[in-house]
N, C-alpha and C positions, 0 to 999 in steps of 0.2 A: 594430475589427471589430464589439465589438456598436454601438456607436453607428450603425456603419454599418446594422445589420441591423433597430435601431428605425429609422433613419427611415425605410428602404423599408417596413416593416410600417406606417409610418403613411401613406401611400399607401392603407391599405384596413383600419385597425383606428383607432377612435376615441381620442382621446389619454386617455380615461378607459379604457377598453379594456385599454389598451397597457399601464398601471398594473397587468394580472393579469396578464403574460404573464413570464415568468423570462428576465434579464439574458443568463443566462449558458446555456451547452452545450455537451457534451463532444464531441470529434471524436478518433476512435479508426478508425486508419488510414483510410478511406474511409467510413467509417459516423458520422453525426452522431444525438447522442441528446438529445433535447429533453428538460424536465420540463412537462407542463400541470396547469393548477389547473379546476376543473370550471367554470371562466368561461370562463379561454384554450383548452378544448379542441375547441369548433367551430372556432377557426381554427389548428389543428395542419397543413391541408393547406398554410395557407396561409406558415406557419411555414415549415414542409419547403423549399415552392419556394424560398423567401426566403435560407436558408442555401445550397440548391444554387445558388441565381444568383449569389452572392454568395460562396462556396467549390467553387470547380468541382472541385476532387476529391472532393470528398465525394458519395458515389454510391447514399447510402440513409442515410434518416431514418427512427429509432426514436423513439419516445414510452417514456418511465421512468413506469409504471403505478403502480407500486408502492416502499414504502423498500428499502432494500439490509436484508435480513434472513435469518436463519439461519444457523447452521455456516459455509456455505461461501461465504456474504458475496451473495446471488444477489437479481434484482428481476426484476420483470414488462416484459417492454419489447413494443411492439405498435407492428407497420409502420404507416409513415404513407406513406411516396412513394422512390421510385428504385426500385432493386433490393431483391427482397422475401430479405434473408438477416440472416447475424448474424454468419458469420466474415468474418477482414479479417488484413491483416498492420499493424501500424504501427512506423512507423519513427521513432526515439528515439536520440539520441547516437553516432548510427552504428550501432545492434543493430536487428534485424529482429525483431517479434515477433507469433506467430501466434496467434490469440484468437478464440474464440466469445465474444462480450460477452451472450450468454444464459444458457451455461454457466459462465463464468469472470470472478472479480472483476476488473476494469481499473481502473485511473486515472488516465488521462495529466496529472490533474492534479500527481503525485509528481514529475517530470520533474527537478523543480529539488534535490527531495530525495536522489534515488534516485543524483545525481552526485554531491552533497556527500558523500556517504557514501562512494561508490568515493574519493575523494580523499583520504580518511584512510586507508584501507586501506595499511599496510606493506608494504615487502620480503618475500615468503615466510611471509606470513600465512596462518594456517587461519582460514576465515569459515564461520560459522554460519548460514542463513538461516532459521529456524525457521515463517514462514509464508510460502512464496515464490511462491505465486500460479503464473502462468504463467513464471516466473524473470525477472524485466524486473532486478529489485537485483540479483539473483544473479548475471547474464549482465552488464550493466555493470558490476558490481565486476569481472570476468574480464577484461573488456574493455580497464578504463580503469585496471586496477592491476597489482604482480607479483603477486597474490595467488598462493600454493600451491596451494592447493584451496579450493573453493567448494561446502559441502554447501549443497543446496536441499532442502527437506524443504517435502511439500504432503500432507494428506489427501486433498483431494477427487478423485476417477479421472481425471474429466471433464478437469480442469486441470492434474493429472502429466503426461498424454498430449501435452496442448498445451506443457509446461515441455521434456519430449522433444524434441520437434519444433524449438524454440526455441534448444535445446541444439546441434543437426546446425545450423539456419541458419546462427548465429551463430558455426560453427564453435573450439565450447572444450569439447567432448567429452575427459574427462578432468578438464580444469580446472574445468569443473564437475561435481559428482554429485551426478544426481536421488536423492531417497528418497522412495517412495511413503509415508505413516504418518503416526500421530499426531506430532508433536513431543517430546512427555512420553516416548511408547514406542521413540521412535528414540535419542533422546538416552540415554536408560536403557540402552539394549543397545547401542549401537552410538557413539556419539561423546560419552561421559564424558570431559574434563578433555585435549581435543583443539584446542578454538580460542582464539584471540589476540582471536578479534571476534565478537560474536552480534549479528543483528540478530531483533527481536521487529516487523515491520510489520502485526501482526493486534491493532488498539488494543480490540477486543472481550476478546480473549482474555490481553494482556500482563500484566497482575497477576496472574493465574492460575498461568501458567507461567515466573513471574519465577525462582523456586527452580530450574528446569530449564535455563534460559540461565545461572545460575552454575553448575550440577553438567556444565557441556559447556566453563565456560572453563579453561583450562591452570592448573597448580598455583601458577602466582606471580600469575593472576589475566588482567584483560584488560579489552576495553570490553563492554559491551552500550548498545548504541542499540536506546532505547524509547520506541513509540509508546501513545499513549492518547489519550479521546476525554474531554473533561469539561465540567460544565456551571457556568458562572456568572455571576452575576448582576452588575448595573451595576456595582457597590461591591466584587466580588470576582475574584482574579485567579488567570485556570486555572493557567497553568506555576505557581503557589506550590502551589494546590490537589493538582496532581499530581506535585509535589515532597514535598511533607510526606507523601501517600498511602505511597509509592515510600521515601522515608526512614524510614520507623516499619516500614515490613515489613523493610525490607536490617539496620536493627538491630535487629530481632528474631531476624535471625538471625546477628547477630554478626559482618556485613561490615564491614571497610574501604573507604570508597569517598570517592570527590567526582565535582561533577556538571560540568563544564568549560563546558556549554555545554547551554541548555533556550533551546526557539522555539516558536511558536506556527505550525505548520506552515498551517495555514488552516480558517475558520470552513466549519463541515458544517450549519447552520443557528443558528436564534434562539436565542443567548445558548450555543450550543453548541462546540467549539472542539478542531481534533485539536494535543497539544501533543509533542514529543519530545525525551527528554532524553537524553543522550551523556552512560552514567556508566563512570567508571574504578574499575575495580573492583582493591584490592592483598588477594591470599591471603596474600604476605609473613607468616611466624610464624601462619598461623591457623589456628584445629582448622574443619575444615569439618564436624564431628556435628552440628552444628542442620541443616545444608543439607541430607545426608544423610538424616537423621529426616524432613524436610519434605518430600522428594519420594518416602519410600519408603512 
């Protein structure tokens, strides 16, 4: 597809030209979102049409202004051609999911992760989703596993609302439950030493609230799948990088663990890289007071 969609741009963009113009872009249910560099952005109209002729469902093209930044993970996106909107439904594994891609972080690029994970999911497991965006992990783990219950926990209003909504589509009302709230303050009060599985997909914030996904898993312990974002150089290798980070905190606080499985989920820019590691955490005989002390 993109090969197809250079050579139509070469049609009317010079083959040095073509060299500013970004490979790749995200198509979130009907809506395609380009990135331009201040070379490629006189011809962003011409972009637009090229993807609509070329992806006939796709029925409005954004421009990404801006980095993905702050709290609730949010960027500047500015119409270029179709329909002038920003909500959309897209459909993923068989789950329908409802999205303002203005208001709400998306990435259809997860697609591939967001199954692997439902596939581990056990028999009558409690799942933890500690940053669940509009529920996409959280409604395909329901989906595609027996899980018991599925907490979704999101701060942002904007994107509980939409995780709601998500929730009735995709009919697992029950099987999943929304919680509006911090993660740190949910987990505190309300789902202490409850899950078999936490998942941490907010690689901003996973070191932070690493202590908060062991004080929510069950007392003989369980997985946490963690993501993170890290940087390195030619000569250096992120999943080690964020392995040793990730091992020097868990024995500091006196975990039993091993890591079965770390991947480099996909590079987010230059020399930049999100990695994620699936560790098995065993409380087996362990005073959990460091854990405790570290989240209180």
């Amino acid at each position: 597809m993109k090969k197809r969609l250079k050579n139509r741009l070469s049609q009317f963009v010079s083959s040095e030209e073509l060299t500013y113009i970004y490979n790749s872009y995200d198509v979130i249910g009907d809506i395609a979102i380009i990135r331009v560099t201040e070379r490629s952005r006189k011809y962003s109209r011409i972009i637009a049409e090229t993807i609509m002729n070329v992806q006939r469902n796709v029925k409005t093209v954004l421009a990404q202004t801006s980095s993905v930044r702050g709290d609730f993970r949010l960027r500047k996106l500015d119409f270029i051609a179709g329909q002038n909107k920003t909500t959309t439904v897209h459909k993923e594994s068989g789950c329908l999911f409802s999205v303002d891609v203005e208001k709400c972080y998306f990435s259809p690029r997860l697609l591939y992760e967001r199954m692997r994970v439902a596939k581990q999911v056990g028999n009558g497991e409690v799942f933890v989703n500690m940053f669940a965006g509009v529920g996409c992990f959280s409604i395909i783990v329901a989906k595609h596993s027996k899980a018991e219950r599925v907490y979704s926990i999101d701060v942002n209003p904007a994107v509980f609302r939409f995780m709601q909504e998500n929730v009735r589509l995709n009919r697992v009302y029950g099987k999943v439950v929304s919680v509006e709230g911090d993660a740190k303050k949910v987990i505190e009060k309300k789902l202490r030493r409850i899950a078999d599985r936490v998942l941490m997909p907010l690689p901003e914030k996973a070191f932070e609230y690493l202590p908060y996904a062991l004080l929510s898993l069950k007392k003989a312990g369980g997985w946490i799948h963690y993501y993170n974002f890290e940087y390195a150089k030619k000569n250096e290798n992120p999943i080690e990088k964020v392995k040793l980070k990730v091992t020097e905190k868990l024995q500091s606080l006196g975990v039993t663990f091993t890591i079965p499985l770390d991947r480099v989920v996909r590079t987010t820019g230059p020399n930049w890289y999100q990695v994620v590691l699936d560790i098995k955490v065993n409380f087996c005989g362990h005073n959990n007071t460091r854990i405790h002390e570290n989240v209180l």
